[in-house]
C-alpha positions in Angstrom: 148.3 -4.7 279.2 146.8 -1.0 278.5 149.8 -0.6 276.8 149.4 -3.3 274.4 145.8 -2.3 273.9 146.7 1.8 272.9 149.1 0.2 270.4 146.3 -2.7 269.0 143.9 0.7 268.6 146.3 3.0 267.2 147.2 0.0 264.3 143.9 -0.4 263.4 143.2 3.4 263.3 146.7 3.4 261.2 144.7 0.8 258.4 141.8 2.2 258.4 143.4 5.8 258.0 145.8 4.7 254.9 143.0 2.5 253.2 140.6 5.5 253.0 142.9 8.2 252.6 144.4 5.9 249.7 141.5 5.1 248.0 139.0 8.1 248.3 141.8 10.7 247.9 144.7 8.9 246.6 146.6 9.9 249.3 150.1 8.7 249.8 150.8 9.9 253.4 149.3 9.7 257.0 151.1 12.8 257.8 149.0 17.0 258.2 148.9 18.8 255.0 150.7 22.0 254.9 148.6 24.2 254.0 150.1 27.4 252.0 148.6 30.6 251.1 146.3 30.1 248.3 145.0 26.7 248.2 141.9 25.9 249.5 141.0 24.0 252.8 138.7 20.8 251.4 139.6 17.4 251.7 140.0 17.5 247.6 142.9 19.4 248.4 144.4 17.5 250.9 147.0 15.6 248.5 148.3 18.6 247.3 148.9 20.1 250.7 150.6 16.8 251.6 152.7 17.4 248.7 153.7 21.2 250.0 154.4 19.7 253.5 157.2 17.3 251.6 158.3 20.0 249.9 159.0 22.0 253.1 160.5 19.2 254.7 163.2 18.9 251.5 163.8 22.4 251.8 164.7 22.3 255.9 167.2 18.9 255.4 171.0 20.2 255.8 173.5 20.2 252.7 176.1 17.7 252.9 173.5 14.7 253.7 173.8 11.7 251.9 172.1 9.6 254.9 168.7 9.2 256.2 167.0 7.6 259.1 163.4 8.0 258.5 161.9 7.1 261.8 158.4 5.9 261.9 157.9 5.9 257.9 154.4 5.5 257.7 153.7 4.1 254.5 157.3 4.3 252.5 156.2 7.3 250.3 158.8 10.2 251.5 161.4 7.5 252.4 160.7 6.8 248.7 161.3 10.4 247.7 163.9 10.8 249.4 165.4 8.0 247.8 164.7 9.5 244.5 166.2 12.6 245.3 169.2 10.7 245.7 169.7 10.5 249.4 170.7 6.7 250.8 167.9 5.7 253.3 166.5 3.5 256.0 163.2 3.2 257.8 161.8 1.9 261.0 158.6 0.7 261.1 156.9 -0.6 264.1 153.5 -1.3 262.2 153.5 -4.2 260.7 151.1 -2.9 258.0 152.8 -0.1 257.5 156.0 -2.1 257.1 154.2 -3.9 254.5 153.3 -0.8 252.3 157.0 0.7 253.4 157.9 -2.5 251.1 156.0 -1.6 248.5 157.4 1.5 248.3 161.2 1.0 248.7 161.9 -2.3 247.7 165.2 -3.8 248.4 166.6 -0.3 248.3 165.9 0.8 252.0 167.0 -1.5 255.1 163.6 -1.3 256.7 164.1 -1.8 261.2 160.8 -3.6 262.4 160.9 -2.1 265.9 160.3 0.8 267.8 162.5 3.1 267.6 163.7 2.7 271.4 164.2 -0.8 270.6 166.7 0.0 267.4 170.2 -1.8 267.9 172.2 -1.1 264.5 175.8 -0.6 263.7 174.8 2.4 261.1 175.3 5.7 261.5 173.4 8.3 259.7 174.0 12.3 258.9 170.0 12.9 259.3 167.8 11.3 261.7 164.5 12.2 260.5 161.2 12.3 262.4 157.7 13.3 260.8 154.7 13.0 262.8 156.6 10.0 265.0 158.5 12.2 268.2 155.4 12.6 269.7 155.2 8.2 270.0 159.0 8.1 271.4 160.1 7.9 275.0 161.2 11.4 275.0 165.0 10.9 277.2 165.5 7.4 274.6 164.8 9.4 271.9 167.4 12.0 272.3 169.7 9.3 273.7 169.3 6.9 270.7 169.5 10.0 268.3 173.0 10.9 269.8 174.1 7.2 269.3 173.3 6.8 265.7 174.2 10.3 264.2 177.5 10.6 262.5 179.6 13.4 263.8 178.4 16.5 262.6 175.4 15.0 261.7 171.7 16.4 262.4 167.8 15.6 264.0 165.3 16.8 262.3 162.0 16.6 264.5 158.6 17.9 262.6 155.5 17.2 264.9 153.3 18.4 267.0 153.9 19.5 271.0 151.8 20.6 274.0 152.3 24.5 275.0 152.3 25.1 278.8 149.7 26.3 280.6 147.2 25.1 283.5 144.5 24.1 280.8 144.5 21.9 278.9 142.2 20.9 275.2 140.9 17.7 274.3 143.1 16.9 271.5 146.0 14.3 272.8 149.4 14.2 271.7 153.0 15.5 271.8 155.4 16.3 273.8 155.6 19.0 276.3 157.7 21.4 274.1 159.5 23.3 277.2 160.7 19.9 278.5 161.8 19.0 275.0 163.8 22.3 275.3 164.7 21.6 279.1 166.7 18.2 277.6 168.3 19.4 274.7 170.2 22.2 276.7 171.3 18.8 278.8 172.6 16.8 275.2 175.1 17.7 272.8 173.1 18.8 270.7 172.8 22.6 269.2 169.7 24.0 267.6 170.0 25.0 264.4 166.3 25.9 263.1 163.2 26.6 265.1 160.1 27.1 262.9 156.1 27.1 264.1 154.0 26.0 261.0 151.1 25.8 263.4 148.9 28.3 261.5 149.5 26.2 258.2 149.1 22.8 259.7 145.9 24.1 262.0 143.2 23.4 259.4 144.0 19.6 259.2 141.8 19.4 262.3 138.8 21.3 260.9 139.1 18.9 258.0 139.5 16.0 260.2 136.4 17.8 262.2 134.4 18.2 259.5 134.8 14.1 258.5 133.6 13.2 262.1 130.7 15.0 261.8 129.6 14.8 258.6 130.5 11.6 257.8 132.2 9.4 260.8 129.1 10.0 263.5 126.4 9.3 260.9 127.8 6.5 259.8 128.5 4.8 263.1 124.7 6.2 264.3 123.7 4.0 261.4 125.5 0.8 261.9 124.6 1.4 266.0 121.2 1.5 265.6 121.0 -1.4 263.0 122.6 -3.7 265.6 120.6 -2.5 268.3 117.6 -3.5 266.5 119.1 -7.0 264.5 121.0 -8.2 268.1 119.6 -6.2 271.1 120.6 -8.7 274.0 124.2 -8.5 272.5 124.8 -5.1 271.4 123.6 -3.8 275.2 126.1 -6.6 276.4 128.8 -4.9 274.3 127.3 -1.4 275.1 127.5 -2.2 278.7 131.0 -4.0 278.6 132.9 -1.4 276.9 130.8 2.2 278.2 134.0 3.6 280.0 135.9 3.1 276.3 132.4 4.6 274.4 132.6 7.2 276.3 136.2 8.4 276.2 135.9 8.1 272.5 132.7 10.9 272.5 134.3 13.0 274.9 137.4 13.2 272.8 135.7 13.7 269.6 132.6 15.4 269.9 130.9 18.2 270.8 133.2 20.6 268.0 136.0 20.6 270.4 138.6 19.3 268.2 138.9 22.6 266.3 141.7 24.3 264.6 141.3 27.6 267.1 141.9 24.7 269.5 144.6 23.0 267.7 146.2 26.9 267.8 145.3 27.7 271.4 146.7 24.4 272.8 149.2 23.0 270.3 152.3 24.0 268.4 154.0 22.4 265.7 157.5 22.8 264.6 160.1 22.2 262.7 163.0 21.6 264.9 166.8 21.1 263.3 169.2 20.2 265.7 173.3 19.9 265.0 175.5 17.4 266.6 179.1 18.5 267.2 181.6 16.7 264.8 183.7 16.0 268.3 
């Protein structure tokens, strides 16, 4: 049952995340900017540092691919570019929102897999298995074991996202994989690493932005709307207050008090770009 419930929370946060984004900044991705040395960190920016992180993905995929899984597509965009590019590709989507818009975006040119990825049964094989922002949602062991299956020979992983470093502390942002058990399980598959790259430092200010939108913007707003119902429907709203405290409260621990910060993000987190190679026998 929690199960069901994380997943019911993370598809609205999905909506409301592509509807703003979408509208207010014509964005066409849910995945961190990369943010490169001269443009500025402000949410105005934020499409364009999208656009660099794209780039920088294109620049990392393996010559020789004609292929592409795209797992957890978000919205269809860079399955869509990708397509354009002149790669063949396929999606899987287990939003069905996002599946929606991934139809908008590809047409009848992408087979689009409405499953998780651990749930994927397919006859295709692939030369890239691509994974933006979507690792870090995937039973680590099926992930590499599903990978293997559906790879051509020869064919590659390509894993951008964000991982926990070790250490005995630990911050408040959630998320990712442990990255040494990542590396503890790929020495165990067939697999061979073939690019290791931290872009930590230029995906780090997506969480002051992201910070700064709380603050500025998410707290006040939901201040607002709190004390409007406390004073329209009392007896309810401390009903509601009362039955759901444990969830109000997890949700202020985890996003304020100016924790959530890109020194944090730095201290705590790393994200890479991983490329991994799978033998052609």
């Amino acid at each position: 049952m929690k199960r069901k419930r994380e997943s019911g929370s993370r598809e609205v946060g999905l909506k409301i995340g592509w509807i703003c984004g979408e509208y207010f900044l014509k964005l066409k991705h849910l995945h961190y900017g990369y943010w490169t040395e001269g443009l500025d960190v402000d949410i105005v920016n934020l499409r364009l540092a999208q656009e660099e992180y794209v780039k920088f993905l294109l620049s990392h995929i393996p010559d020789g691919v004609k292929t592409i899984l795209d797992v957890g597509c978000g919205a269809g965009h860079l399955a869509q570019k990708l397509l354009s590019t002149g790669y063949a590709v396929d999606c899987v989507s287990p939003s069905a929102f996002l599946t929606e818009q991934t139809r908008k975006s590809v047409a009848d040119q992408s087979e689009i897999f409405e499953c998780g990825y651990e749930e994927l049964e397919t006859e295709k094989r692939y030369d890239l298995i691509m994974f933006v922002e979507s690792f870090q949602y995937i039973d680590l062991p099926k992930a590499i074991a599903n990978t293997e299956r559906f790879l051509s020979a020869g064919g590659h992983m390509l894993i951008c996202d964000i991982f926990k470093k070790e250490g005995p502390q630990k911050g408040r942002q959630s998320g990712g994989h442990e990255l040494a058990k990542l590396f503890r399980l790929m020495e165990t598959s067939s697999f061979a690493l073939v690019e290791d790259i931290d872009i930590t430092e230029q995906t780090a200010p997506n969480i002051d932005l992201l910070n700064d939108a709380l603050e500025r913007v998410g707290k006040p707003v939901a201040e607002s709307i709190s004390d409007f119902l406390a004073d329209r429907y009392p007896t309810v709203f401390k009903l509601v207050s009362w039955k759901y405290q444990d969830e109000l409260e997890k949700i202020d621990r985890k996003y304020s008090g100016g924790s959530r910060t890109g020194e944090q993000f730095r201290k705590f987190k790393s994200y890479r770009l991983l490329l991994y190679g799978k033998p052609v026998s």
